[in-house]
N, C-alpha and C positions, 0 to 999 in steps of 0.2 A: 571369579578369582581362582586362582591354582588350588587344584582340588588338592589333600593331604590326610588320608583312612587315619579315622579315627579309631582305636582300640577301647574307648570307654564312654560311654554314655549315665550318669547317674540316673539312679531311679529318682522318679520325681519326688516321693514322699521323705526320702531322706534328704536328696538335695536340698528341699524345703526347708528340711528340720536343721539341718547345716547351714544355714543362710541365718535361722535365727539364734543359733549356738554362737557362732561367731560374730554376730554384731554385740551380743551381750558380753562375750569372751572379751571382747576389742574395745569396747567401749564406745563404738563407734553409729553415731546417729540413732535417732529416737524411732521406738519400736511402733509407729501410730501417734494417730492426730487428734488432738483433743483441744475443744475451744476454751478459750481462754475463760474463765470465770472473771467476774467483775468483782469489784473489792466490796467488801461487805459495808452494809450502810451500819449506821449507828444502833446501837440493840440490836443486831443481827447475829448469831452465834453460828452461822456456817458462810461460807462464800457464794454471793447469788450465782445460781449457774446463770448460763444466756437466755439474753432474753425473750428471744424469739428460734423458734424451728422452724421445717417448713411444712410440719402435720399438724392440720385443726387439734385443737383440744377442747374439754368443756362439753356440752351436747351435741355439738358440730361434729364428733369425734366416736357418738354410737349409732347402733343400728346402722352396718354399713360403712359409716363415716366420709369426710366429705374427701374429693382430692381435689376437685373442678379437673380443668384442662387436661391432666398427667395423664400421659399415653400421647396426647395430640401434639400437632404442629406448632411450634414453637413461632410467632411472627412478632414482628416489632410495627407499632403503627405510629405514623406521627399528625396524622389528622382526622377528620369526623367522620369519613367515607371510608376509611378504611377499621376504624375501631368499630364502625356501625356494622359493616359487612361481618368481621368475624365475631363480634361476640352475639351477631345474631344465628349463625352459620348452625347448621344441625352437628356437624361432627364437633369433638370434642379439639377446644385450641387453647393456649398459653399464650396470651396477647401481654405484648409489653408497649408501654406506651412509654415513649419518651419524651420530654419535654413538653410543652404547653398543647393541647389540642383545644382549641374554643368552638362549642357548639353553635349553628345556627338553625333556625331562629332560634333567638333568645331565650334559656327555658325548655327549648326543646330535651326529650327524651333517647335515651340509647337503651333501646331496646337488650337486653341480656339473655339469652337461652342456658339451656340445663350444660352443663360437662365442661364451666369455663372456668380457665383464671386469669382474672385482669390483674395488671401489675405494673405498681411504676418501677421507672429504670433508674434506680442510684434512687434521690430523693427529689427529684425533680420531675419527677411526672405527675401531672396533671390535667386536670378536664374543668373548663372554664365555661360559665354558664350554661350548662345542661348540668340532666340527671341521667344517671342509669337505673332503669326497671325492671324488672322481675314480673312477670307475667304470673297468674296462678298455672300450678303444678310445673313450673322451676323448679330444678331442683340439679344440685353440687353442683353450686359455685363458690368461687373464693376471690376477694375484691382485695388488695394487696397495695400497702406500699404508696396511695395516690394520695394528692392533694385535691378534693373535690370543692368550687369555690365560688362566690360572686352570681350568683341568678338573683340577690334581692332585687325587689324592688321598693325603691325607695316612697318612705312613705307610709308604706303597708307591714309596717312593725309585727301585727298578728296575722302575716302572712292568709288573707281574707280573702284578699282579689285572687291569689294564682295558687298550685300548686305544686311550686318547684323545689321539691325536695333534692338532696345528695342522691340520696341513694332512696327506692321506695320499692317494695317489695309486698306482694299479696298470696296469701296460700302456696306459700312455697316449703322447699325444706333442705335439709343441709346445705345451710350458707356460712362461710367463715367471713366474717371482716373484720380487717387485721393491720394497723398500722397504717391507718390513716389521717389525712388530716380535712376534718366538717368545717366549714365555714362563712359564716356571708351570705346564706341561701334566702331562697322566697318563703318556704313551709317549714318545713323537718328539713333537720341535720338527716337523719336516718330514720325512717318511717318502716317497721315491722307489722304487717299487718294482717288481720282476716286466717286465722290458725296458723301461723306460718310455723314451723315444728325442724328442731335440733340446730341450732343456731346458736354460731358463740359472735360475740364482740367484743374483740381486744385489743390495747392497747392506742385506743384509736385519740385523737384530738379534737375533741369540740368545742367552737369556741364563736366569740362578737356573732350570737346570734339570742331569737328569742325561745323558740321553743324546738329544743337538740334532737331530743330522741323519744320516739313512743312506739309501744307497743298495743296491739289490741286490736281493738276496734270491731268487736266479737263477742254475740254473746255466750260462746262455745269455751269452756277450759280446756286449750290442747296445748299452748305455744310452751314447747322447752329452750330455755335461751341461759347461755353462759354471760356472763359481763365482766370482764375484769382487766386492771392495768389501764383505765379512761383515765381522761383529764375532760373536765368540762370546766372552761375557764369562761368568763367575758359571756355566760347564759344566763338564760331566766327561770327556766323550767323544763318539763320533761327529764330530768338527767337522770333514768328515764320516769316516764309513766309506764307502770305495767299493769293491764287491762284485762281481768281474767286469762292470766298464765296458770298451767298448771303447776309451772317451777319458773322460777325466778333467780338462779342464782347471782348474786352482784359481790365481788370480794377486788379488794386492792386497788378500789375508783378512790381516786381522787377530784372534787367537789371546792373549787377555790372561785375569788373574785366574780362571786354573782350577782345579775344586775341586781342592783338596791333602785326602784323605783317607788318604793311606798307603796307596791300592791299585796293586803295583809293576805292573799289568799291562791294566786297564782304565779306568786316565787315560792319556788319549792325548789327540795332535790331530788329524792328518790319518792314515789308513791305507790305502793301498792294498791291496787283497784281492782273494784268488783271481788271478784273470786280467787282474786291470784295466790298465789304462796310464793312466798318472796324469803331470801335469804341472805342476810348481807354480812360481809364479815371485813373485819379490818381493812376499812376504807375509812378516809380522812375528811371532813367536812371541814372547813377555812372559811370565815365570814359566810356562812351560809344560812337563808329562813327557813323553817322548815325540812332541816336537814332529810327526815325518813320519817314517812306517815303512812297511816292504812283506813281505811273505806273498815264500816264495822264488821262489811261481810267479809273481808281479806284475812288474811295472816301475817304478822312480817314478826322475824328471827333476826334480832342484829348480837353479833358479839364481835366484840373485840374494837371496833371502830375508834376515832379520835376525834373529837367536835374541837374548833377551836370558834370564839367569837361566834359562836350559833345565837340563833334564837328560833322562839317559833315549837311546832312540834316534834314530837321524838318516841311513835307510836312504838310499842312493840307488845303483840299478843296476839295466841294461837302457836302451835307447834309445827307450822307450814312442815317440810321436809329436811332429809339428810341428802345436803350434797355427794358424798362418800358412799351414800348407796347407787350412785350410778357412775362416778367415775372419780381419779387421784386426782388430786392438782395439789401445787405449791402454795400457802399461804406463806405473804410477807407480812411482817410485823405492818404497824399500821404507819408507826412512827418513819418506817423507812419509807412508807410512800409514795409522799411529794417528791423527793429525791429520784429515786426511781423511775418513777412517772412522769416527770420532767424530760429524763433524760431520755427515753427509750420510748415515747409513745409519739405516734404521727409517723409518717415514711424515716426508711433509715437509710443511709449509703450503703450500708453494707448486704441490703435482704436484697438478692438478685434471684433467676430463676435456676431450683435444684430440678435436674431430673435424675430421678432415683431409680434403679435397677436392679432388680428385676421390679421394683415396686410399681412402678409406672411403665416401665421398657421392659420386655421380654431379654433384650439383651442387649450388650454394651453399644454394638451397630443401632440399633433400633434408634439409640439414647443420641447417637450422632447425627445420624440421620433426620431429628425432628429439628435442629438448633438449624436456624434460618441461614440462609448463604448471606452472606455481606454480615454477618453477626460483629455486631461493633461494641457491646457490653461484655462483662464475661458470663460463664453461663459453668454452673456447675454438674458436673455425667457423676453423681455418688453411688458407689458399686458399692451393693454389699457383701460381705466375705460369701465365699465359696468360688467352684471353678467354672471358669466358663470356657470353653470349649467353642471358640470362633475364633474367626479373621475381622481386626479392625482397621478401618479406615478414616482417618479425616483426613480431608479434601484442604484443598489452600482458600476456597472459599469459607471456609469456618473455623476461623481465627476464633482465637481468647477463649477457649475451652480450658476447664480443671476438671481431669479426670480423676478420681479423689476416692482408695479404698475409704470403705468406713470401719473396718474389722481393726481390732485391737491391734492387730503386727502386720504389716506389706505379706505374710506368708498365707496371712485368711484371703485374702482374696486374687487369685489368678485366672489371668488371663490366656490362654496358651494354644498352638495349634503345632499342626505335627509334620507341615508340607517341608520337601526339600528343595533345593533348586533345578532341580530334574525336572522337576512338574510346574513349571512357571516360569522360570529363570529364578534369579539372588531376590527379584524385587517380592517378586510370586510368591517367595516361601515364606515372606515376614510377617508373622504373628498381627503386627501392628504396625500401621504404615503412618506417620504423620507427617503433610505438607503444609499444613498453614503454620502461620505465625503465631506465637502467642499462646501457644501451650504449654500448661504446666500437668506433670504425671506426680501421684502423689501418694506414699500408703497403698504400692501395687507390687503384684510379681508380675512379669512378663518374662514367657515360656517356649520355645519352641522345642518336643521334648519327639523330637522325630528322631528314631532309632537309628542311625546309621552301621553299628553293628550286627543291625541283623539284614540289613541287603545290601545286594552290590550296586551300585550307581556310581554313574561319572558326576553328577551333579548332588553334592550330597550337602552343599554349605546350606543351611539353616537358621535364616535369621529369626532371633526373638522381636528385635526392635529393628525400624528404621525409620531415620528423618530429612527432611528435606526443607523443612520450614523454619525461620529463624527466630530467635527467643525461645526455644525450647529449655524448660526446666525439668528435672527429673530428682524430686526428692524422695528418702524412704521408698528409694524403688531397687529391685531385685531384676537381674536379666539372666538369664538362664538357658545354654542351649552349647554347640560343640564350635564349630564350626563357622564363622559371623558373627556371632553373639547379637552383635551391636554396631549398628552403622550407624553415624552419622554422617550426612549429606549436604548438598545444597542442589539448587536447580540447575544449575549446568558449573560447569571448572570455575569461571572468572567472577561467580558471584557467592559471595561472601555469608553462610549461616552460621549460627552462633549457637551451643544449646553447651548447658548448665547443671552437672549432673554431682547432688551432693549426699553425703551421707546412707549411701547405695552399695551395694554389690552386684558383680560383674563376674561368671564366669567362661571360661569354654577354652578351647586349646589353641586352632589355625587362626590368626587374622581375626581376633575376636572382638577386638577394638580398630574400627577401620573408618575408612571413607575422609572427604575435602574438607566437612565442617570445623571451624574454630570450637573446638570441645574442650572444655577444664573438666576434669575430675578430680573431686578433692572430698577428704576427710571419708573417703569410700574404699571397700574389701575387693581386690580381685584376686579370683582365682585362678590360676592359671592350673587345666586338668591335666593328668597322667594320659600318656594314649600307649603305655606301657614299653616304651623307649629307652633305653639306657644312655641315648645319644642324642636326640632331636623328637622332644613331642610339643614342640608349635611354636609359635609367635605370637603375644601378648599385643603388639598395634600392628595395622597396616596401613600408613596413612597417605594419602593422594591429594595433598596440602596444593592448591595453586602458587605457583610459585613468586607471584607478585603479593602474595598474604605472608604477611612475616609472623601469624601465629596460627598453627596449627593445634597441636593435641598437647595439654597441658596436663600432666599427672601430679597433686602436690597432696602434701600432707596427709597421704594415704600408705596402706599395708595390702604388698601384692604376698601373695599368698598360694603353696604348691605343693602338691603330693606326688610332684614327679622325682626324680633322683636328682642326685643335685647336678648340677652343668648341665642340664638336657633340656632349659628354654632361654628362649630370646625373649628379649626386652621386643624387637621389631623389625620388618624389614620395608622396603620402599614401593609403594603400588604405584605401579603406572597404568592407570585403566586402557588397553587396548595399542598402547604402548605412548601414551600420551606423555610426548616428551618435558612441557611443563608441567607437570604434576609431580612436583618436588615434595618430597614430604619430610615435615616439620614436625619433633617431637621432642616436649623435654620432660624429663622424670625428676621432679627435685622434691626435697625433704621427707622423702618417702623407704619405707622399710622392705626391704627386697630379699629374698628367700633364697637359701643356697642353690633349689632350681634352675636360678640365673645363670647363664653360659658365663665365663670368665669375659669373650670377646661376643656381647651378645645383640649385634647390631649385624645381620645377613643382608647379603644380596636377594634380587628379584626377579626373576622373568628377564636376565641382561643386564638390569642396573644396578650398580653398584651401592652399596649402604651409605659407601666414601663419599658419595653427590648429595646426599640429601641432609637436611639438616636433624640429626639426632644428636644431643646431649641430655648428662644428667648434671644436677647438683645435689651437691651435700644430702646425698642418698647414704645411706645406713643400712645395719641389720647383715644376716650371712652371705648375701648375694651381692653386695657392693663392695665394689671397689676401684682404684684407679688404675687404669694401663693405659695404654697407647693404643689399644684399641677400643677405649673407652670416653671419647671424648667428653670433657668436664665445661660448663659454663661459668664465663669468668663475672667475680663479684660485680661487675658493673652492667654488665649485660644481664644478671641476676633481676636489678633493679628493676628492671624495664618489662622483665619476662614475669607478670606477677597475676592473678587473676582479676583485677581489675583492668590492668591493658591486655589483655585476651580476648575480654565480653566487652567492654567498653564501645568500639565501634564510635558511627558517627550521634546515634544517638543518648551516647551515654547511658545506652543500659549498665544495670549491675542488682542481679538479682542477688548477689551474696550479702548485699550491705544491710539488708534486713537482718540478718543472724548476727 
C-alpha cells in the first residue's frame, strides 16, 4: 500500500497502559475471561468454581506432577491401529479419539507408554471391548474424557475366566484419570496395581458392573492415590478396595444403587486393607452394605460423609493421615454430592484438548504447530500473560483454534514482533498470520511495535494482525502498531471472509483498518494516532471490498478516538490493490462516536480513484467529529435496516457469533 512517514510511534509500555485506561474509562468490553462458576448446590455457602481443569490434582499433581502428552503432537485417531500405534509410540503424544473405536480381538489390550494423553473428543469417544495397559515403570499419563465399555463376558459375573479390565495398570506412576465413563467389563472397571505411586481418580463413572475398582495387590506400602467426584452406580464391590496404600485419600464419591444380591460379605463400598491408611471425607453412601470398613491392621478417617438406607459396617479407627499435608483441594459439602456428581462426572462436551504456553510449548508457534492438520474439533493454544516476542502463523489446514490469553487483562499477555514491509513485503511483517477458518483470538494484545521513526525505509507498513481465513473472531483483543494495524483478507478478491471483532481496541494512523474481508467492529476503541500534522495524519479504513459483496467493513456502536488536531483525519479512502478495478470498497460508520480529528469532508481519494466510486456512508454517527455535508454521504433509514451485524456475518451459513452476547 502507499507508504505515508509516520511521526510517532508509542512506546510500547504506555500504549499498553492506554489500552487498559481507556476500556475502563469507556466502559467498553470485559477486562479477561473468567469461567463461569456453576450455581451453588444446596448448603453450599460459596459458588462451585468449575469443575474440571486441565492439571492433575491430588497426588497425580506432586513430585513432578503428571502432564502426559503436553509438549507432543497433537493426533486424532479414529480406530485400533492407529490409537495402538501412538499411545504406544516412545515420544510424547495427545491422542484424541473420536467416536467409537472397537478393539479386536475381543478383550484385546492397548498397550499405553509413559508422556501420553488419551482423550475423548466432545463426549463421545470411546474404546469398545478392549483395555488400555500400563506396563510397569509407566509413568505420566492422563486418560481423559472416554467412555471405556462392553468386554464382559457373559456369564462370568466374577470376572474368573478372563482378565478384561478398563483400564489396568502395574507399578507405574503419575497417572491422572479423569472423566470417564467404566463399564460392562470382564474384571475391573480400573485395576491399580503392584506399588503404583501418585495417582488421582476423578470424577469418573462406574457403573452395571461387579467388581469397579481396586487397588493393591502388594504386599509393599507405597501406592499414593487421590479419589474424588466418582459415581459408582449399578456395582457390587471394590468402590474401591485399597490394599496396603500408604495414603488413601477418597472425598466427594458418591456410592448409590448397589447391587443387593444377598451377599452378607462381598457387597461393600469402600475397604481399607492390609496396611493401608485411608481417608475419606464428605462422600454420600445411598442404599449401600457396608458403606466403609477396615482389616484390623488398616486405618480408616471418615468425617463428614452422608449414609442414607445403609446397612452393614461403618469401621473407623487409627489416625491414618492429613490430606493437607501434602496438597489443597476443595471439599464439597456431602449433601451437594449427588447433584454434583451426577452432573459433572463421566466424559463432558466441553473438556477438549488445552495446550498451554509456555507450560507445554516453549512458544505460541510451537503450540500451533502440534494441532493436527485437517483438525476438526476445537483445540484450545492458553497463553499465559507475558510477552512473547515471535512471528505467528496458522496455516488454513488448522481450522477451530482458541487462542485464549489467561492473564487478568488482554495487556498481560502479548504477542508482538517488529518486522516492516521492507524485509518481507505487507504479508512478511505481520506479527500474526491467520488462514484457516474458525478461529477465535481472545484476552490478547497483538503488536507489531517496529520503529518507524527511527529509520528511513520505503517499505515501512507494519502489520500487527492479518487474516485470510473465514469466521475469524477476535474478542478482548488489542492490535497495536502505525502503519496496517490490521488486515483483514480473504484468499483471493471474489471470495468472500468474514471475521468478528468485538470489544477490542485498534490503533495506528495510514490504512490501519484495511483489506476485502466482510469485517464488523462493534462496541470497540479506535485510535486513530497523531503523526504530528496539522493537516493530514492518516486514514482510519482502507478497504478493497469486491465489488459483487454488498458488505464490506462495518463500524457500529463504537468510540473512534484521537490525539491528532482536530480536521487532520479520514474516516477512509478506496484501496485498489494493484489497480484492481473491481475492488470497490464498502464501508459504513453508524451509531458510533467520532472525534473532532475527523476531517469535516473526510472520505479521500486513492492511487487515481475516486472516494465518489466507492461505497462509504455513515449513519447516525455522533460526538465532535460528526456531521452532515455533502460531502459526507448519510445511509438512508431503510437501507439502515439491512446494513446490521447480523446481515454482514450471516453469509450462506448463517454464522452469527454475536448472538451469544
Amino acid at each position: 500500500m502507499t507508504h505515508l512517514r509516520s511521526k510517532r510511534l508509542p512506546r510500547p509500555g504506555v500504549a499498553l497502559a492506554a489500552v487498559a485506561g481507556l476500556v475502563a474509562a469507556l466502559g467498553l468490553g470485559a477486562t479477561g475471561e473468567a469461567r463461569a462458576a456453576e450455581p451453588a448446590p444446596a448448603g453450599m455457602s460459596a459458588p462451585a468454581a468449575a469443575r474440571w481443569t486441565d492439571q492433575a490434582h491430588g497426588f497425580a499433581s506432586l513430585a513432578g506432577g503428571t502432564t502426559g502428552g503436553a509438549g507432543g503432537k497433537v493426533v486424532t485417531v479414529t480406530d485400533q491401529a492407529s490409537l495402538a500405534k501412538y499411545a504406544a509410540a516412545e515420544e510424547p503424544y495427545v491422542i484424541r479419539v473420536a467416536g467409537t473405536v472397537a478393539v479386536e480381538p475381543f478383550g484385546s489390550d492397548i498397550v499405553v507408554a509413559s508422556n501420553k494423553t488419551i482423550i475423548g473428543v466432545g463426549d463421545t469417544g470411546e474404546i469398545v471391548h478392549g483395555e488400555l495397559h500400563l506396563d510397569p515403570g509407566t509413568h505420566n499419563v492422563i486418560i481423559r474424557n472416554l467412555t471405556i465399555r462392553d468386554s464382559y463376558v457373559e456369564g462370568d459375573w466374577d470376572g474368573k475366566t478372563t482378565d478384561f479390565d478398563a483400564i489396568q495398570m502395574d507399578a507405574v506412576h503419575h497417572v491422572w484419570i479423569d472423566h470417564n465413563r467404566f463399564t460392562h467389563m470382564g474384571d475391573g472397571l480400573l485395576d491399580i496395581r503392584k506399588d503404583s505411586q501418585y495417582v488421582t481418580v476423578s470424577y469418573n463413572e462406574f457403573s452395571n458392573h461387579n467388581k469397579a475398582f481396586g487397588i493393591g495387590w502388594t504386599t509393599n506400602v507405597q501406592t499414593q492415590i487421590t479419589i474424588d467426584h466418582n459415581w459408582f452406580t449399578g456395582t457390587k464391590q471394590r468402590n474401591p478396595s485399597a490394599d496396603n496404600c500408604a495414603y488413601a485419600h477418597l472425598y466427594n464419591n458418591y456410592i448409590s444403587a448397589q447391587v443387593a444380591d444377598g451377599d452378607p460379605v462381598w457387597t461393600y463400598g469402600n475397604w481399607s486393607r492390609g496396611r493401608s491408611k485411608m481417608v475419606i471425607e464428605n462422600s454420600y453412601y445411598d442404599r449401600v452394605q457396608h458403606p466403609y470398613q477396615a482389616d484390623t491392621t488398616a486405618e480408616l478417617v471418615e468425617r463428614g460423609s452422608i449414609l442414607r438406607k445403609t446397612s452393614g459396617r461403618t469401621d473407623e479407627w487409627g489416625a491414618a493421615f492429613d490430606p493437607r499435608d501434602f496438597y489443597d483441594y476443595r471439599l464439597d459439602p456431602a449433601a451437594a454430592v449427588p447433584a454434583l456428581v451426577k452432573k459433572f462426572s463421566g466424559p463432558q462436551r466441553q473438556i477438549g484438548v488445552t495446550l498451554d504456553v509456555p507450560g507445554a510449548y516453549p512458544t505460541v508457534q510451537a503450540a500451533v504447530d502440534a494441532v493436527p492438520d485437517g483438525n476438526d474439533v476445537p483445540v484450545t493454544i492458553a497463553v499465559a500473560p507475558g510477552t512473547y516476542r515471535e512471528k505467528v502463523f496458522i496455516p488454513a489446514a488448522k481450522p477451530k483454534i482458541l487462542l485464549r490469553g489467561t492473564g487478568h487483562d488482554r495487556s498481560d499477555t502479548v504477542i508482538v514482533h517488529d518486522t516492516p514491509a521492507e524485509y518481507g513485503g505487507s504479508t512478511g511483517s505481520a506479527t500474526v498470520r491467520i488462514a484457516a477458518n474458525d478461529v477465535t483470538a481472545r484476552n490478547l494484545t497483538f503488536s507489531n511495535d517496529f520503529d518507524e521513526s527511527a529509520v528511513e525505509l520505503k517499505g515501512e507498513q507494519a502489520l500487527a494482525m492479518k487474516t485470510t481465513g473465514d469466521r475469524i473472531v477476535f474478542e478482548d483483543t488489542a492490535f497495536l502498531g502505525n502503519q496496517d494495524t490490521l488486515m483483514t483478507d480473504s484468499p483471493k478478491l471474489n471470495v468472500i471472509s468474514r471475521v468478528y471483532v468485538r470489544d477490542s481496541y485498534i490503533e495506528g494512523d495510514v490504512d490501519f483498518i484495511y483489506g476485502r474481508a466482510t469485517t464488523v467492529i462493534e462496541r470497540s476503541v479506535i485510535k486513530a494516532l497523531s503523526r504530528g500534522s496539522a493537516t493530514n495524519n492518516g486514514y482510519i479504513t482502507a478497504a478493497s471490498t469486491w465489488k459483487d459483496n454488498p458488505y464490506g467493513f462495518l463500524i457500529t456502536r463504537s468510540k473512534i478516538v484521537s490525539d491528532a488536531p482536530a480536521g487532520s483525519f479520514h474516516l477512509g479512502r478506496p484501496w485498489h490493490p494493484g489497480g484492481e478495478p473491481n475492488a470497490v470498497a464498502q464501508v459504513l460508520i453508524r451509531d458510533t462516536r467520532l472525534p473532532a480529528a475527523v476531517k469535516s469532508s473526510p472520505w479521500t481519494d486513492m492511487s487515481g480513484f475516486s472516494w465518489k466510486d466507492a461505497r462509504f456512508t455513515e449513519y447516525q454517527n455522533y460526538g465532535p467529529g460528526a456531521a452532515v455535508t455533502q460531502d459526507r454521504p448519510q445511509m438512508s433509514d431503510e437501507d439502515a435496516r439491512t446494513h446490521t451485524v447480523t446481515a454482514y456475518l450471516k453469509g450462506s451459513d448463517n454464522w452469527a457469533p454475536h448472538a451469544r452476547h
